[in-house]
LOPA-78990 format. One record per residue (C-alpha): x, y, z. Coordinates in steps of 0.1 Angstrom, whole numbers, plus 5000, padded with zeros to 4 digits. Last residue first. Layout:
// residues N
XYZ/...
This chain:
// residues 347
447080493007/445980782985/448780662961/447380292961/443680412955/444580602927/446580342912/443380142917/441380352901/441180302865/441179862866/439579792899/437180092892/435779892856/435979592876/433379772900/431279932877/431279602859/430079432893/427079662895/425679642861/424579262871/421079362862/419679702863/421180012858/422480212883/425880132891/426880092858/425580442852/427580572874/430580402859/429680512824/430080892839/433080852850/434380752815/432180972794/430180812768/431280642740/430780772705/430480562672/433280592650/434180852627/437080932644/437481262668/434081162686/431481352679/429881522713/426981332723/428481392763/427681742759/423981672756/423581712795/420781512808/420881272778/417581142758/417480772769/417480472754/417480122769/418479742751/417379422764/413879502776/412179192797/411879382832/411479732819/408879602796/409079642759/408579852729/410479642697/413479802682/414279852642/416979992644/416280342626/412580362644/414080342678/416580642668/413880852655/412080822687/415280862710/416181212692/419581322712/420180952723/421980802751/422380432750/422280152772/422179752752/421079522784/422279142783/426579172781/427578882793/429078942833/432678992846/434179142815/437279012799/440579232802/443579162780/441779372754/441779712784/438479812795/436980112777/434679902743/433879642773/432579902797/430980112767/428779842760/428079692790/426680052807/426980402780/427180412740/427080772729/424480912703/424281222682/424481032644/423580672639/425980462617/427680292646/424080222655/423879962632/427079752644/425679772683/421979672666/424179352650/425779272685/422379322708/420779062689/417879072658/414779152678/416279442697/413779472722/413079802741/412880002772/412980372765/413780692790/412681012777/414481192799/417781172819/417881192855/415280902865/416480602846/420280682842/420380762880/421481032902/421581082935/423180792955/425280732923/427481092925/428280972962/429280642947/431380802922/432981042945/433780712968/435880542944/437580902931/438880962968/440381332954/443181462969/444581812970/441682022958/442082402961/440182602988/443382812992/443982613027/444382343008/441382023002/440581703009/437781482985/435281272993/435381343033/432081393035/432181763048/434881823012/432581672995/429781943000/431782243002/433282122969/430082122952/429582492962/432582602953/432482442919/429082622912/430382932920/433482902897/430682852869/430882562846/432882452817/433982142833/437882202827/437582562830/435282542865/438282272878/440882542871/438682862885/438382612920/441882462919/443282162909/446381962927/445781702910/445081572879/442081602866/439881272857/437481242885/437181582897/435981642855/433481412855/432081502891/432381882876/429981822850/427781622864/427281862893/426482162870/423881912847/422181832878/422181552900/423981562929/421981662959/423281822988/425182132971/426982362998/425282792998/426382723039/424782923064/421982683077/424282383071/422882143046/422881783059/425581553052/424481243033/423180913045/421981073079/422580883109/423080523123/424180383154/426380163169/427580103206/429979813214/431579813248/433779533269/434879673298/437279623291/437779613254/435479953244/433880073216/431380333204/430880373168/427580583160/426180803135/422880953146/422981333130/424981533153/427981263148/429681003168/432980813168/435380583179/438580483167/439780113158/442080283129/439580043105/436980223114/438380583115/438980523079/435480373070/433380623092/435780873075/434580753044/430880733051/430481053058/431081193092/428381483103/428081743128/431481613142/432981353171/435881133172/435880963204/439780793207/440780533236/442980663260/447280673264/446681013258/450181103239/449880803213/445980783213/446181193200/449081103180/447080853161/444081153159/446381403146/447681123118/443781023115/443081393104/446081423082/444481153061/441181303065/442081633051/440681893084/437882113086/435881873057/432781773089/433282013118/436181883143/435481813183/438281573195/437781293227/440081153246/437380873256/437180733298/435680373308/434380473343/432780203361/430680353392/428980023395/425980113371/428580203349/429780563337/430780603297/433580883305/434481173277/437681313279/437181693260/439381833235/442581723223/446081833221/445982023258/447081733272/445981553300/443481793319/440881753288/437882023299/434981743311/431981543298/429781283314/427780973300/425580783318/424580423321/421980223343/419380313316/421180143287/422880393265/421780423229/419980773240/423680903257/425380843222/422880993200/423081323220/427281343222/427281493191/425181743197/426881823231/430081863210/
């Protein structure tokens, strides 16, 4: 706890302290925590110790509703680390909260009391944990895509079948999103709930399509971005990812938010492929189509119909989040359309 407490006490004007005690109001929480005043003012926290994916967030703001409930005081949440969607959920709960690595919510009505601070932007690797920080190998792709689509409840060896990965390396992913709250999971280590919104994101603040893939290619299609789109169709190993793939998945009574003005596709031999449609070498900042040589060549699998291939579903969305332009706000209207039944149930 006194780790979490640190950050707090070092925002803390001068004149201010912060004291600690055993909870002598109900043995349900931990710790009250008192902000002390230059005039003696005591504003007083129940506060509850938890380390980051102990507890499913959703039954973790139930304990800590109960916790306000039976106190009658203001709730300190504190951990080694809170990912950003607990800091969302205890957020809108009006709860406060602190972490070991600089995360900070601190708030009080009277007397009135706003502390923030920020922290780490993922959680950091425990000293004897074997958890994956980084999320951007072929392993972690793999299972992302799969946690993203499965339907729930899924277990460790049934998640490793349906990514065709190691049990090991689904265990190790799952420490990871389980501290940051991505995903909530049994007492079997099996995965209950799945915030598929925020995995994506997570997935996005490692990878790229510019720097995870190879071979990356910025080019001009000199005759439009529709007629190279109906010449590639006769191209073999390649998979349509970004604009193009958002419109081809997106339902026909859905429009996209933004013309389509970059062409992203994944290509087993990039070189011949340039060649074949005739592109034009260009600058990153002028290019209207972009080729890369895939990460994991799984995703140039055939498609059932001779028809050209479109990249994985999850995995288009992460790259709409990190390619250039507007690729953002199709990323976002694609989730609006997969996820928001998702989003409902978790609610």
């Amino acid at each position: 706890m006194s780790e979490a407490l640190e950050p707090i006490a070092e925002l803390l004007p001068a004149s201010w302290r912060l004291e600690e005690r055993p909870s002598e109001l109900d043995s349900r929480f931990d710790a009250v925590v008192e902000l002390v005043g230059p005039n003696e003012t005591k504003v007083p926290f129940a506060a509850e110790v938890k380390r980051s994916g102990a507890v499913p967030t959703s039954l973790l703001i139930s304990a800590l509703r109960e916790m306000n409930r039976a106190s009658g005081l203001p709730v300190l949440y504190l951990s080694d680390y809170i990912g950003p969607v607990l800091r969302d959920a205890l957020t809108s709960e009006g709860f406060s909260f602190a972490d070991a690595t600089g995360w900070v919510r601190l708030t009080s009505a009277e007397p009135l009391v706003l502390l923030t601070g920020q922290g780490a932007a993922r959680s950091p690797r425990a000293p004897r944990t074997s958890a994956i920080t980084r999320l951007n190998g072929i392993a972690a792709s793999r299972i992302i895509r799969a946690l993203a689509t499965a339907d729930l409840p899924v277990g460790v060896r049934g998640l490793a079948n349906l990514a065709g990965v190691s049990p090991g390396s689904v265990s190790k992913l799952l420490n990871t999103l389980a501290s940051e709250s991505i995903i909530d999971r049994d007492k079997n280590g099996g995965v209950v709930a799945v915030r598929r919104r925020a995995l994506l994101r997570r997935w996005a603040a490692d990878y790229s399509f510019a720097t995870a893939n190879s071979s990356v290619g910025h080019f001009i299609a000199p005759r439009g971005l529709d007629r190279t789109l109906v010449r590639l169709a006769d191209q073999d190993d390649v998979a349509i990812t970004g604009s193009a793939a958002a419109r081809r998945l997106l339902p026909e009574s859905v429009t996209s938010v933004v013309p389509m003005r970059l062409l992203a596709i994944y290509a087993a031999r990039p070189a011949e492929l340039v060649s074949a449609l005739g592109l034009i070498d260009a600058d990153p900042t002028t290019a209207n189509v972009v080729i890369a040589k895939p990460l994991d060549p799984e995703i140039l699998t055939p498609p059932d119909e001779d028809d050209l291939a479109t990249a994985p579903l999850p995995l288009v969305m992460a790259d709409l989040l990190t390619l250039a332009g507007r690729s953002d706000a199709e990323a976002e209207q694609l989730m609006d359309t997969f996820l928001a039944a998702d989003e409902e149930r978790e609610e």
